[in-house]
Every structure is written in structure tokens, then in C-alpha cells.
N, C-alpha and C positions, 0 to 999 in steps of 0.2 A: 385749506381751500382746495390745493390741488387733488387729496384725497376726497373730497367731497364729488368735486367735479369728476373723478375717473371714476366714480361710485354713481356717479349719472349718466355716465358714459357706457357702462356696463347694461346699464337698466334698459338703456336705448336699444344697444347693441342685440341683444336678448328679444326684444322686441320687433325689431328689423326683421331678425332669424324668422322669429317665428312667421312674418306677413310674409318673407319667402317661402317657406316651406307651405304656406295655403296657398301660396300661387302657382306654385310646383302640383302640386293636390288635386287644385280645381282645373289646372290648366294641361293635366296628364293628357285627354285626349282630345281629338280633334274632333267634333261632331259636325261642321258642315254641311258634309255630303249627308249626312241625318235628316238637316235643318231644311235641306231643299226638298229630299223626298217626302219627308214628310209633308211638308207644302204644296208638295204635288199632289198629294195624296187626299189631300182635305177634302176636295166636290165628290169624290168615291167614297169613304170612310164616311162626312159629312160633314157640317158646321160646329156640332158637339163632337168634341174629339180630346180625349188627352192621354199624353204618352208620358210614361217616368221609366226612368230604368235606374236600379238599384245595385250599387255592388261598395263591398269593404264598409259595411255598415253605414254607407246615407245614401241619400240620391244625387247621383251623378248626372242627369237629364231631365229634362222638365221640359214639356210643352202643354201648354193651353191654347183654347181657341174660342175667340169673343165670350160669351157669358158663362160658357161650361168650364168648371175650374176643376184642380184635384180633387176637392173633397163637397165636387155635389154631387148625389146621391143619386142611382138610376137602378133599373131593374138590370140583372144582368145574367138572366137565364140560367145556361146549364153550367155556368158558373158555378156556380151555388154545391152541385156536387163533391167538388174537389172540399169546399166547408164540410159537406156533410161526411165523407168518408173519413176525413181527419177527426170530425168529433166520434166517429164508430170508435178509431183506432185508439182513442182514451181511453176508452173502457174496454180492450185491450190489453192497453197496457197495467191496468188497475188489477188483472186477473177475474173481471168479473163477466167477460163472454170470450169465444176464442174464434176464429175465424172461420172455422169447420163445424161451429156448434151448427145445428138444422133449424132452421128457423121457427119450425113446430114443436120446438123444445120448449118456445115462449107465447107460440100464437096456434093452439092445437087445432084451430080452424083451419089451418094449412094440411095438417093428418087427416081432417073430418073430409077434405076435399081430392084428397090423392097427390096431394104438392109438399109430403112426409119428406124429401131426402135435398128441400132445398136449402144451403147454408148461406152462409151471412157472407161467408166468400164470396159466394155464386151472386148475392147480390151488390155488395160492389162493384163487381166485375161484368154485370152484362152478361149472366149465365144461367138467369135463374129458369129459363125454357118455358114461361109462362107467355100467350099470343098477345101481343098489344102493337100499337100502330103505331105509323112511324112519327116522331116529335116535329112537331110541325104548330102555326097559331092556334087552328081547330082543334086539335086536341088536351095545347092551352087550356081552351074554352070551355073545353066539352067537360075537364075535370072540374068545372066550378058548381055542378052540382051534388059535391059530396061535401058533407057539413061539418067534417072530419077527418082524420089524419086515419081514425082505425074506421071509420068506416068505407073509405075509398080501400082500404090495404085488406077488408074483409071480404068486399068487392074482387078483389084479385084474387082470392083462394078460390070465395065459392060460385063466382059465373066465369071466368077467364078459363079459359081450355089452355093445356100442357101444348107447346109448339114443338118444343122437342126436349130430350132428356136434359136435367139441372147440369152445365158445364161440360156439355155435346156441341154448344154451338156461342156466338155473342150478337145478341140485338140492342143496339143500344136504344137506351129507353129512359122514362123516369119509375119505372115500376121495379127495380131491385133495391135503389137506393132509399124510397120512400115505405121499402118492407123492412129496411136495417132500420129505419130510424122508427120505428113503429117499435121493432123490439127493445130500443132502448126507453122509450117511452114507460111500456110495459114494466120490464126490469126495475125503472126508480118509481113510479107514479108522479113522474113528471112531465110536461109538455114539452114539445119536441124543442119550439122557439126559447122555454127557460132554461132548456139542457144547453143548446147551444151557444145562449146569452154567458152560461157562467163558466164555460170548457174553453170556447173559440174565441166569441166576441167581446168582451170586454176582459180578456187576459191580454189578449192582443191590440187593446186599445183599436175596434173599430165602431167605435160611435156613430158614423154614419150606415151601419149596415142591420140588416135585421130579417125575419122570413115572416114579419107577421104578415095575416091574413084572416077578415072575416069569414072565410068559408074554411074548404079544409087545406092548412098549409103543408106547403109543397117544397121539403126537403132537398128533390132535385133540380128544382128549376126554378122558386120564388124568391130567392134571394133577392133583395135591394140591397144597395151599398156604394163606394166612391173608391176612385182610383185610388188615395192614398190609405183609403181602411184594406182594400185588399193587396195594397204595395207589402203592408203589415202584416199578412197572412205569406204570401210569396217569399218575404225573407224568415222570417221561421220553417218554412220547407229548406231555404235553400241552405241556412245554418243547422240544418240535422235538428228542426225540432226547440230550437235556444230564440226567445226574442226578449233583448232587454235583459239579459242573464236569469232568464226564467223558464225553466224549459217547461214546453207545452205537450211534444210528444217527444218518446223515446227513438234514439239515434235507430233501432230495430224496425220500429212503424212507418218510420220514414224509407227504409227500405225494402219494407215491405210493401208497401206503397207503391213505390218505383220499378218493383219487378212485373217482368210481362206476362200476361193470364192466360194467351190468349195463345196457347202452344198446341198445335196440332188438334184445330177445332176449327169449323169455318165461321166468318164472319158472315151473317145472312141478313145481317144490317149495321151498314156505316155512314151516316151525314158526310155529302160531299166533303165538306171544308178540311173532313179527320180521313178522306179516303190513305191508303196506305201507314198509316202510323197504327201500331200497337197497344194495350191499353193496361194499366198497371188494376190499381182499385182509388177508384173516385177519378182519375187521369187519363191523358193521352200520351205516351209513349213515343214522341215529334220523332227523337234522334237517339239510336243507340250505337253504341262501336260496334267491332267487327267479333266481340266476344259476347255481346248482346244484353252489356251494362248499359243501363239507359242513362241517358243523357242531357235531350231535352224534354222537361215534363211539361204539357200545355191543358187548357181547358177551356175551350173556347165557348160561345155561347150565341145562340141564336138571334139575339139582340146585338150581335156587334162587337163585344169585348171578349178580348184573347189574349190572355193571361199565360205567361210562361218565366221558368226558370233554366239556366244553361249550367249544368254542374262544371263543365268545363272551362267555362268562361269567365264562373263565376260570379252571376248575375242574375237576376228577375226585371224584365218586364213587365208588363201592361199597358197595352191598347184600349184605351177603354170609349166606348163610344154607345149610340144608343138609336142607330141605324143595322137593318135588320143585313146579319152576313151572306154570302155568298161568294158560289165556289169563284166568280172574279175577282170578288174581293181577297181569297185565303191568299192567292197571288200578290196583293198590295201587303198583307202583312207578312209573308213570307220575305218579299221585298226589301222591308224594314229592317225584318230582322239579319238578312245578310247584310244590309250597311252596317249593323253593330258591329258582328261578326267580321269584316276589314277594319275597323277600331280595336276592340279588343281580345287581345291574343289567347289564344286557347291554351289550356296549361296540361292537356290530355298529349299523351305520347301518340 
């Protein structure tokens, strides 16, 4: 009897442990002063708004606001980039393009035009020296009359005029991004949205996200998708590329990624919201130290949602909302993100 009972005793005991140690877990940081800015924040930001922040494999923060949940689904603009550079850097890592290849390597309408020496770098990177206008709704607009992914991107070799020399300058734009993902197209004779369905999105489990589109889709900017599908893209960058003990990209592309392009070149065009930050390929370059390791990588997006991870910190973000940003607004989520930052301590010397 009495070995029964201390053998139930144990069972308990063990179990006790364990509801402390999740209390301890969940109860590590104090978010308050979070819980009010963010609330303060809601009539700016807007009524659809949701915030999660991610660190030590789950999510540590969760807000929603009246019907807009984690995982409903919204367009989220130039978001969508930072997908598409990651799905370049796959086939990267596979050996089957390399970053310096010229992009006339694969679309010689770019040699038949005089745009021979632009590479797949230079279009990640906002270098490819091609004239285009600045990213705005109209322009949105104006690309929905190409019925195509290669005919919008043939459109860019043979009527777009050279602005300045390929990786002389950075205009940020959707026309680099939407030439890389052209040449992988080419490369498999695949679609651009089944290359990324079987690379990005469904490895990563985002079910609610996608780039379809009845005209010609739009790599840098058509992405739809939900806070909690691109929470899942965020911690694979911020675990070097591993989600679910599966790696997606190499610890290399993740670094390569992250480094800055944009080295003794002027920038002759940068969206308020990213004025002063630096730009890696597919990213923004928020925060680097003082040896000019970057730090915090962002990607914000013209609808409202601003996506980042903190290598120092340790964490990924997501703002996600479906109100159009502005430079008062990068203020509110700059805002936010220093309340983390007095939460969680930085582990960078």
C-alpha cells in the first residue's frame, strides 16, 4: 500500500514539475507595456491588425484584433520579395545558377536589347540599371496589362531604357526580382507560382499564402498570405534556413542574403518607410553593428505589414495589417519594436 501510494506520489510530483517549468516558460517576459502600445496603436495601424512574435521555437506573443485573426489571409505586397529571393537562393544552392550568372545567359532578349551584363545578383539587389517608376498603387495597376510573367519581363529588356550601369546604383523596384524569377521559370519549364508552391510554400507549411493571379503574376509584390504562414517563413530565416528539422536553405544563402549590396553605390531610389537602412538580396538591412554584420533583416510592404527578424535578440516578428504604410506610420512600428527590445535582452556583445 504504502509503495503504491509513494509511486503516486512520484507521478504527481513529476507532473507538478512539469506545470512549473511551463509557467516559468510562458511567464519569462513581461509584455504589458507591449499590450498597451499596441492598443494605442490600433486607430493608426487600423481595425485589421495582428502581431505574433516568435523566439526558442513557438510563439511567445499573440495579438488579434476583432475579426482579423493569425491565419486570415491578405495581400501583403513587397513582402512577397523576401519569398522570392529565398526561392532564387534554392536553386543556388542546388548548383543550378549562381548569383553572378547574367541573366542573358537564360533570356537572350536581354543581349538582343543591350542589358548583356545584368546578373541575377544585380536583380535581387535593386541594381539591375534598368528606368522604371517608383512602386506606388498606379503602377500596381498599370502592370495588369501583361498576360504574363515573360511577357511583362520581355517588356523590360526590349522598351525599358538602361538608367544607369548594372550595380552603379539601387532603385528599388519590382523589376529585378520579377527577371530572377523569370529565369527560373525558363531553367525548369515551370511556373513561377508551382516553383514556389513546392521550394517555399508548402515545405514551410503556408497554406494560407500563394502568388496566383489571372494576369501576369507578380513575384515582387502579389503575394497573398497570413500572419502565421509568413511567422513560418521568418523562423526558417532566423534558424539559418532549418524549419521543423528540415532545412530549406543552406546556412551559406542565409548569409548571403544578409550581407549588404549596397557598398559605395548611391541609392537613387528608397520608399520612405526603408529611408536609411541598407539592403542585403530580397531584404532590408534595419540594424547592423559597428563591423557592419547585419542584424535586423525587415521587409516591409506597401499594404501595411512589416515583417522582421532580430539575430541578436533572437526573434521574428510580424506586424501584419492590411492598411496602406506610411512614413508616420514606420514611426508606430519602429515604436513596437523598441518595446520588445526593453523585454528581450540582446545576446550580441
Amino acid at each position: 500500500m504504502s509503495q503504491h501510494f509513494n509511486s503516486i506520489c512520484r507521478k504527481y510530483s513529476l507532473v507538478l514539475c512539469f506545470m512549473l517549468l511551463c509557467l516559468v516558460s510562458f511567464g519569462q517576459y513581461d509584455f504589458s507595456n507591449l499590450d498597451k502600445k499596441f492598443a494605442d496603436s490600433k486607430k493608426e495601424l487600423g481595425k485589421n491588425t495582428v502581431m505574433l512574435i516568435y523566439k526558442d521555437g513557438k510563439i511567445i506573443y499573440k495579438k488579434e484584433t476583432d475579426d482579423f485573426k493569425a491565419n486570415s489571409p491578405e495581400a501583403v505586397a513587397s513582402c512577397s520579395k523576401w519569398l522570392t529571393a529565398a526561392l532564387v537562393m534554392t536553386f543556388v544552392d542546388q548548383g543550378k545558377i549562381t548569383l553572378d550568372d547574367k541573366v542573358s545567359t537564360y533570356l537572350p532578349i536581354f543581349a538582343k536589347y543591350g542589358k548583356s551584363y545584368i546578373t541575377i545578383r544585380n536583380c535581387l539587389s535593386h541594381q539591375t540599371g534598368i528606368k522604371q517608376d517608383h512602386v506606388n498603387l498606379l503602377s500596381i495597376i498599370d502592370r495588369k496589362k501583361f498576360a504574363s510573367l515573360e511577357e511583362e519581363v520581355n517588356d523590360f529588356a526590349s522598351k525599358k531604357e538602361i538608367d544607369f550601369n548594372p550595380g552603379t546604383g539601387f532603385y528599388y523596384g519590382g523589376t529585378g526580382l520579377n527577371i530572377a524569377a523569370r529565369v527560373l521559370e525558363v531553367i525548369t519549364k515551370k511556373s513561377f507560382d508551382q516553383l514556389v508552391n513546392e521550394r517555399i510554400l508548402r515545405p514551410l507549411a503556408m497554406r494560407n499564402t500563394s502568388f496566383f493571379s489571372d494576369k501576369a503574376i507578380n513575384p515582387s509584390g502579389g503575394a497573398v498570405s497570413a500572419a502565421i504562414d509568413y511567422m513560418n517563413f521568418l523562423s526558417m530565416i532566423l534558424n539559418k534556413g532549418m524549419y521543423n528539422g528540415k532545412r530549406i536553405l543552406s546556412e551559406k544563402s542565409i548569409e548571403e542574403m544578409q550581407k549588404p549590396t549596397v557598398i559605395n553605390v548611391p541609392f537613387k531610389y528608397v520608399p520612405k518607410v526603408a529611408e536609411g537602412y541598407n539592403y542585403g538580396l530580397g531584404e532590408w538591412i534595419q540594424e547592423a553593428d559597428e563591423n557592419g554584420k547585419s542584424i535586423v533583416l525587415s521587409c516591409p510592404g506597401l499594404f501595411g505589414t512589416w515583417p522582421w527578424i532580430d539575430n541578436c535578440r533572437g526573434y521574428a516578428c510580424i506586424i501584419f495589417t492590411k492598411s496602406i504604410i506610411s512614413e508616420h506610420k514606420r514611426e508606430i512600428y519602429l515604436d513596437l519594436k523598441k518595446a520588445i527590445e526593453e523585454i528581450i535582452p540582446s545576446n550580441c556583445k
